[in-house]
KEZA-275379 format. One record per residue (C-alpha): residue in three letters; x, y, z. Coordinates in steps of 0.25 Angstrom, whole numbers, plus 5000, padded with zeros to 4 digits. Last residue first. Layout:
N
AlaXYZ/...
END
This chain:
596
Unk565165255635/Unk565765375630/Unk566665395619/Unk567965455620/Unk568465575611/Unk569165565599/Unk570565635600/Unk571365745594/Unk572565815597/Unk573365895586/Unk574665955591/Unk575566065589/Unk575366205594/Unk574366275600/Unk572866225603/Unk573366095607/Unk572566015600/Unk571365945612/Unk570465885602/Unk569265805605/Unk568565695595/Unk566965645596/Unk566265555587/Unk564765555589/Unk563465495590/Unk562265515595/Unk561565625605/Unk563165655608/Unk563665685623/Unk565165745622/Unk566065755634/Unk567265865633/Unk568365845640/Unk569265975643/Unk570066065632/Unk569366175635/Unk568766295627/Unk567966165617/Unk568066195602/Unk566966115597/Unk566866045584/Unk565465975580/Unk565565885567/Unk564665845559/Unk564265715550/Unk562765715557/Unk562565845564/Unk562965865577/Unk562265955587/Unk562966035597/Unk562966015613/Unk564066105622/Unk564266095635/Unk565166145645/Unk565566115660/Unk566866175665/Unk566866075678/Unk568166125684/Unk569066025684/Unk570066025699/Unk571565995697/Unk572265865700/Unk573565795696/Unk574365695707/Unk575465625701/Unk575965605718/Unk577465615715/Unk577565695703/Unk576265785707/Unk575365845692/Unk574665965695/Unk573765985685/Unk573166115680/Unk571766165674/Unk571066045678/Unk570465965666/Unk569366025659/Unk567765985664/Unk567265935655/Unk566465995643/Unk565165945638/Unk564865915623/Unk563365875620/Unk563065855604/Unk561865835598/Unk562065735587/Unk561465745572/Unk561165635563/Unk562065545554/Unk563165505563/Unk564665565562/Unk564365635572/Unk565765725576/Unk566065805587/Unk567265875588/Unk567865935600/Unk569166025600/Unk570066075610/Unk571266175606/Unk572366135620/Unk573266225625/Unk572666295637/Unk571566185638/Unk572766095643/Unk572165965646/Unk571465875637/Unk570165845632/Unk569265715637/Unk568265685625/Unk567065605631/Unk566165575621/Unk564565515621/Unk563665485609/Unk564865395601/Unk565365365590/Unk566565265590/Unk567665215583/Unk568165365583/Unk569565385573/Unk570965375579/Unk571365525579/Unk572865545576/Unk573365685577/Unk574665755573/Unk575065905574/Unk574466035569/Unk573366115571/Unk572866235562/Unk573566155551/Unk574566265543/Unk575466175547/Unk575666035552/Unk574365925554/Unk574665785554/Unk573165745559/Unk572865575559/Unk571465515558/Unk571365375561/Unk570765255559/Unk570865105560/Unk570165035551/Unk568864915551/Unk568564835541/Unk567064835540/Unk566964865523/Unk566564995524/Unk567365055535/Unk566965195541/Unk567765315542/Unk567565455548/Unk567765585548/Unk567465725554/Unk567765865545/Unk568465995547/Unk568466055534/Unk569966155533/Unk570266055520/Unk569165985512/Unk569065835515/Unk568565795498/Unk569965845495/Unk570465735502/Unk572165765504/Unk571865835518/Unk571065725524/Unk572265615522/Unk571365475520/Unk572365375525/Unk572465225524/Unk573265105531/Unk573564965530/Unk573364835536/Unk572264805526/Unk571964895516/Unk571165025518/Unk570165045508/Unk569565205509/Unk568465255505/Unk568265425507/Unk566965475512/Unk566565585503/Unk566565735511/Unk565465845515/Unk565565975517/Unk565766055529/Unk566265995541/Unk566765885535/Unk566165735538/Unk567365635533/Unk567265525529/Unk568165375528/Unk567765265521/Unk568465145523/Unk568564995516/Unk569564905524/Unk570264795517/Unk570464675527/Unk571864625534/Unk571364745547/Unk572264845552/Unk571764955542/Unk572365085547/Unk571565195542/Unk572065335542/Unk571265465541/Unk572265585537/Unk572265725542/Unk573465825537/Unk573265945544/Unk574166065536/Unk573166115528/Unk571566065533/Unk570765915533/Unk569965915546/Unk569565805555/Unk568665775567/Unk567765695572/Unk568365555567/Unk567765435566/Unk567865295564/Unk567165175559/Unk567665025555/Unk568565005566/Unk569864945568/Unk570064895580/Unk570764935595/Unk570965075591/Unk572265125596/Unk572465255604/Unk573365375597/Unk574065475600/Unk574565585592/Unk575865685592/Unk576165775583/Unk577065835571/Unk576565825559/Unk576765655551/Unk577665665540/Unk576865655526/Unk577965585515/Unk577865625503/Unk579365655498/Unk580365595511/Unk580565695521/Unk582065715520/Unk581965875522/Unk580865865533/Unk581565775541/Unk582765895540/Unk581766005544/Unk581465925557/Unk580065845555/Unk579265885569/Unk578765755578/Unk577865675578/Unk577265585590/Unk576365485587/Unk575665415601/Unk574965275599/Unk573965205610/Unk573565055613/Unk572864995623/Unk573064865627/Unk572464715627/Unk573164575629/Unk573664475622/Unk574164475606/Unk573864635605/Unk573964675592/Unk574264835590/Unk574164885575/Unk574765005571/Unk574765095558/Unk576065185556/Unk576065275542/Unk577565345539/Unk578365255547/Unk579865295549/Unk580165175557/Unk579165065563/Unk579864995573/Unk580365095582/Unk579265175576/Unk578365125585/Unk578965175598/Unk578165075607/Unk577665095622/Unk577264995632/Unk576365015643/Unk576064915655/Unk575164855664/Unk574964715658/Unk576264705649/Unk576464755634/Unk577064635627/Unk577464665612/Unk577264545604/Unk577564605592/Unk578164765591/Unk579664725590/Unk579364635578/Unk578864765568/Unk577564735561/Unk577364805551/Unk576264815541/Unk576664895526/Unk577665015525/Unk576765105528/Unk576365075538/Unk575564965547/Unk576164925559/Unk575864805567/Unk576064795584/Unk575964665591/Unk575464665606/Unk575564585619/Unk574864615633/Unk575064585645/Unk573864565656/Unk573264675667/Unk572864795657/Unk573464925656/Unk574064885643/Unk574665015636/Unk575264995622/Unk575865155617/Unk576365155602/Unk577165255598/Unk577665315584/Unk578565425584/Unk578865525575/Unk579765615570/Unk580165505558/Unk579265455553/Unk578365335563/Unk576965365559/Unk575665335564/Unk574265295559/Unk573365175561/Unk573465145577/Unk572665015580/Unk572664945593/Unk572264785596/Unk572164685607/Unk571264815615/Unk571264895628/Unk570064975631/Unk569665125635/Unk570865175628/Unk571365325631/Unk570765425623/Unk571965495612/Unk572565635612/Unk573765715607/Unk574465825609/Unk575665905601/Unk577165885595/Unk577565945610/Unk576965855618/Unk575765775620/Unk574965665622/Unk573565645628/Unk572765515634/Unk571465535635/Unk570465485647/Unk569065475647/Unk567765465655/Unk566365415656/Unk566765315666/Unk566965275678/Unk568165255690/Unk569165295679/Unk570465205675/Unk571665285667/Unk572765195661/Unk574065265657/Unk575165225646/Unk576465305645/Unk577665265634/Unk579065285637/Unk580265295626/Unk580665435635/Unk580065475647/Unk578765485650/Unk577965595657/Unk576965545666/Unk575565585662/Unk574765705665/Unk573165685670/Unk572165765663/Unk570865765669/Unk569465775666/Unk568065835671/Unk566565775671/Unk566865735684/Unk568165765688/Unk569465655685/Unk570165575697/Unk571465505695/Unk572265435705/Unk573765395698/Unk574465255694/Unk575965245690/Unk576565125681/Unk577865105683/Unk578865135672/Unk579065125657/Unk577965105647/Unk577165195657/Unk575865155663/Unk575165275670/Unk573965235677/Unk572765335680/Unk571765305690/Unk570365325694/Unk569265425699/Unk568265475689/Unk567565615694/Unk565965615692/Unk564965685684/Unk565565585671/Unk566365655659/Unk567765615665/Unk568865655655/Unk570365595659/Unk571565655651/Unk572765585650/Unk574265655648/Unk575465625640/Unk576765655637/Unk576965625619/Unk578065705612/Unk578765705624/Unk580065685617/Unk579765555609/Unk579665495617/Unk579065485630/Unk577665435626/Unk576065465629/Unk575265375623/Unk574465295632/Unk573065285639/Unk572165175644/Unk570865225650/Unk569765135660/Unk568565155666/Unk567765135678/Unk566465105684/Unk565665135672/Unk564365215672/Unk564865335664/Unk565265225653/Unk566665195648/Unk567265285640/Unk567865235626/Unk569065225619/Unk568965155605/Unk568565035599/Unk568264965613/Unk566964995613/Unk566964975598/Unk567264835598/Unk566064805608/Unk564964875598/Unk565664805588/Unk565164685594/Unk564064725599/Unk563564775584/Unk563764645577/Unk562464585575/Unk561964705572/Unk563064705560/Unk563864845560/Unk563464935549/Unk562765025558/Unk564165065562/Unk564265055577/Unk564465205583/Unk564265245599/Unk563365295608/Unk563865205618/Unk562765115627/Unk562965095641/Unk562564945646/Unk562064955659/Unk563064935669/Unk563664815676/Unk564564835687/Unk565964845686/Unk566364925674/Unk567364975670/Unk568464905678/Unk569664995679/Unk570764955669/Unk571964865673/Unk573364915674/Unk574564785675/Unk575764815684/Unk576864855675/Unk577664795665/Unk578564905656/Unk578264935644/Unk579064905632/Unk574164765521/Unk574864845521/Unk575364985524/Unk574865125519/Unk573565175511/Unk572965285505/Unk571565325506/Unk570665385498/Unk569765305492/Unk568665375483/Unk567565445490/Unk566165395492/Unk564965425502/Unk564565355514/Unk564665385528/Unk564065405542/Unk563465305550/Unk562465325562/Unk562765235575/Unk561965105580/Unk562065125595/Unk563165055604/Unk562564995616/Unk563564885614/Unk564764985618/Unk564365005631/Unk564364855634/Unk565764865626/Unk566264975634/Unk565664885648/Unk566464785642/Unk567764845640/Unk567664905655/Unk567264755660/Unk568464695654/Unk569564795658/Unk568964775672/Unk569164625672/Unk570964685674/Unk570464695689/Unk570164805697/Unk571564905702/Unk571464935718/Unk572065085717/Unk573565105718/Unk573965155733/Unk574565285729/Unk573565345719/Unk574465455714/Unk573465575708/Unk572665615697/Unk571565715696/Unk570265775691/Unk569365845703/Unk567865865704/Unk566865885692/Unk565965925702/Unk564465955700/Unk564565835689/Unk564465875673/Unk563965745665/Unk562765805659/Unk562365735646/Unk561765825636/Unk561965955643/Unk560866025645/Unk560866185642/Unk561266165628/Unk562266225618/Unk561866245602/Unk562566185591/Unk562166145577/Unk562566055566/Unk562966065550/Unk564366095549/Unk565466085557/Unk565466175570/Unk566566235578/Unk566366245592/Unk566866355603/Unk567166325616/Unk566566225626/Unk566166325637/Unk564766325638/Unk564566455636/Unk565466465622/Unk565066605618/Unk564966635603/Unk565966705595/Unk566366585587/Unk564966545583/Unk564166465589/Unk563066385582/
END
């Protein structure tokens, strides 16, 4: 095991270790995806619009994940144990039309069926298994295979109000030999949509900078590959800190955000982008905690074919402590994204806080929807310390009673699961700090499992302030998948930016682990007002890392560039990046994308 002195030959920085597994570096590297020229990442101006395929690709590129995902393999299960219930419980139970954006079709011969290394609880029916095999290729976002034609990523978030708090940027991964040509298409909530070129090196990625908006609008972008094994991420900053989330590989009739908050300072979006060629109509319902909601302004909302459409949430829902959403689509499909922004307490907010109330840290945090709840998450990373206050909420959307445990594998020591019963239409939190069986400064993954079969919607929130090491706000929606393949595409500025890899197997034997570095984005970018043209040459910066994962561990790597990072599992894993800023505010965490 290396210690802190060591040399790093291969380039990935230094790694921090749980307990209980080994490292060692290879010659070989587990799957070699490095070409002899990783080529030229950029984005330009088109002119002439590209020949666009029909609206039938959508439905080939959700089969072929579905065809994918009936390969899946039978997964291990982690669990068990007692612990008394913990959790505590809130609620009961316009854009502009523009010419309609279709996705790239997937796939358009037929291809040998591609299997993902992926979880299906062994509690699952045989006669069932296809089935869910189909819901969770669509659970979350997920990479098309190496083999496909084409591929498809729909992206929102970034905002104009308030004050910048949220501009964004995308950043494209391609861990195939080859470059990936395409376009990007920026759908504003107000405007005309524009269309550039984009061209990403092989086994290389590259940041493209988005229009800045101006105030009340909302940005959506749809990216289209010419293959697959890539990934895009959409980023938000500013000056309350960074945030992170993959783009959607699917639209969905349904999205599901559990937390949020409207107090004052903050601000409470909720991005609708439909790239696809027909309307669509959606019904929003809250629950907080002052019971379900359903304000009249946000029912039978009409987003167009083509178009974007913004919505300031606390409009409607004022002074809102707890914010869970639900998005009903009556016709049509969409995808689905929510941006937090918070903002400093001024010292006279501060003197009429009400007696025990928690404001939310400053921050900012993106969010993509899940389509469903699910009945199994994961999260590789956690940590109960002073000044971090980390809580795992469970929205239950559902009219049934949902019976929980959530468990969490420390570093060192071992912890009860805790049982928790989350009413229907309502939400429950377990706040890490608070738990003495989570001890403080013992970094630890998580998960949670439904015992009953109704499924949550889960997520892990950081409201981290002083003396935390880090501080800001994050909002990491939970893993629905385990997988033997991730692509987790880093961000831009290396300069400013603390990256972190954690690699969890939540399974019940060890995992040798590959992790290879792509090559970074290009040092500089030029960006052209009239032309949009950014370019910049990736140099290959190859290095590999392969460590071995014991059952219920963690691997935690501090990589020396904020590049993608591809990581190849002999079984199954969960993977998160984090790209923090490395001073100042903000808390940027993200799982990584399966592959395919």
């Amino acid at each position: 095991m290396s210690g802190p002195g060591d040399t790093d030959p291969d380039g990935l920085g230094d790694g921090t270790f749980s307990y209980g597994f080994s490292e060692g570096f290879e010659d070989e590297e587990v799957d070699e995806r490095a070409g002899d020229d990783p080529g030229e990442a950029s984005y330009t101006d088109p002119g002439d619009s590209p020949s666009r395929r029909s609206a039938s690709g959508n439905r080939r590129d959700r089969r072929d994940r579905r065809a994918a995902a009936d390969g899946l393999a039978g997964g291990s299960r982690r669990g068990g144990g007692s612990g008394s219930g913990a959790g505590t419980g809130v609620g009961r139970g316009g854009g502009q039309a523009g010419p309609p954006v279709s996705r790239l079709a997937t796939i358009a011969v037929i291809i040998a069926v591609v299997a993902l290394s992926a979880f299906i609880d062994r509690s699952s029916k045989p006669s069932n298994s296809a089935a869910v095999a189909a819901s969770l290729s669509t659970a979350m976002p997920l990479s098309s295979p190496a083999a496909a034609l084409s591929s498809s990523w729909f992206c929102a978030g970034p905002t104009g109000s308030p004050g910048h708090l949220a501009d964004g940027r995308l950043v494209v991964a391609n861990a195939t030999s080859r470059s990936l040509t395409g376009t990007v298409r920026f759908i504003p909530s107000s405007g005309t949509p524009t269309t550039h070129n984009v061209m990403v090196g092989a086994s290389g990625s590259l940041v493209i900078p988005e229009p800045v908006l101006g105030s009340g609008d909302y940005l959506g972008a749809v990216v289209e590959l010419d293959g697959g094994h890539a990934a895009v991420q959409q980023v938000v900053s500013g000056t309350e800190g960074t945030s992170s989330s993959a783009c959607a590989t699917a639209g969905s009739n349904s999205w599901y955000f559990p937390a949020g908050t409207t107090q004052e300072n903050s601000n409470l979006t909720l991005s609708l982008l439909n790239p696809f060629p027909s309307d669509a109509i959606a019904d929003l319902s809250f629950t907080t905690e002052q019971g379900q909601e359903d304000p009249q302004d946000f029912q039978g909302l009409v987003i167009p074919a083509g178009t974007m459409v913004g919505l300031d949430l606390g409009s409607h829902l004022r002074d809102r402590a707890s914010v869970a959403t639900t998005v009903t689509l009556r016709v049509g499909e969409l995808a689905a994204f929510e941006t937090e922004t918070v903002q400093p307490q001024t010292s006279a907010q501060k003197a009429v806080e009400p007696a025990g109330s928690v404001p939310w840290s400053p921050g900012v945090a993106l969010t993509l929807g899940t389509p469903s709840p699910g009945t199994s998450w994961w999260w590789p990373s956690g940590a109960a310390a002073s000044g971090d206050n980390e809580q795992y909420v469970m929205y239950n959307p559902t009219n049934t009673v949902a019976q929980v445990s959530l468990g969490v594998d420390l570093d060192q020591g071992s912890a009860d699961p805790f049982q928790v019963t989350v009413q229907p239409f309502s939400v429950a939190v377990v706040t890490s700090n608070t738990e003495s069986r989570i001890p403080l400064g013992i970094g630890h993954a998580a998960w949670l499992r439904s015992t009953n079969g109704v499924g949550v919607v889960a997520e892990r929130v950081v409201m981290a302030v002083s003396p935390a090491s880090q501080t800001g706000l994050a909002e990491v929606m939970g893993s629905r998948l385990q997988a033997g393949q991730w692509l987790v595409p880093g961000d831009a500025d290396t300069d400013t930016v603390n990256p972190t890899l954690v690699v969890y197997n939540p399974g019940t034997t060890s995992v040798t682990v590959s992790i290879n570095a792509l090559a970074p984005p290009p040092s500089s970018t030029s960006t052209s007002s009239s032309s949009g043209t950014a370019s910049g040459a990736a140099s290959p910066g190859f290095g590999r890392r392969t460590v071995t994962v014991q059952p219920g561990q963690r691997y935690v790597l501090s990589p020396s560039s904020a590049g993608g990072l591809l990581v190849a599992a002999s079984g199954q894993v969960v993977v998160e990046g984090d790209t923090s800023p490395a001073h100042g505010i903000g808390i940027d965490a993200a799982i990584g994308v399966p592959l395919s």
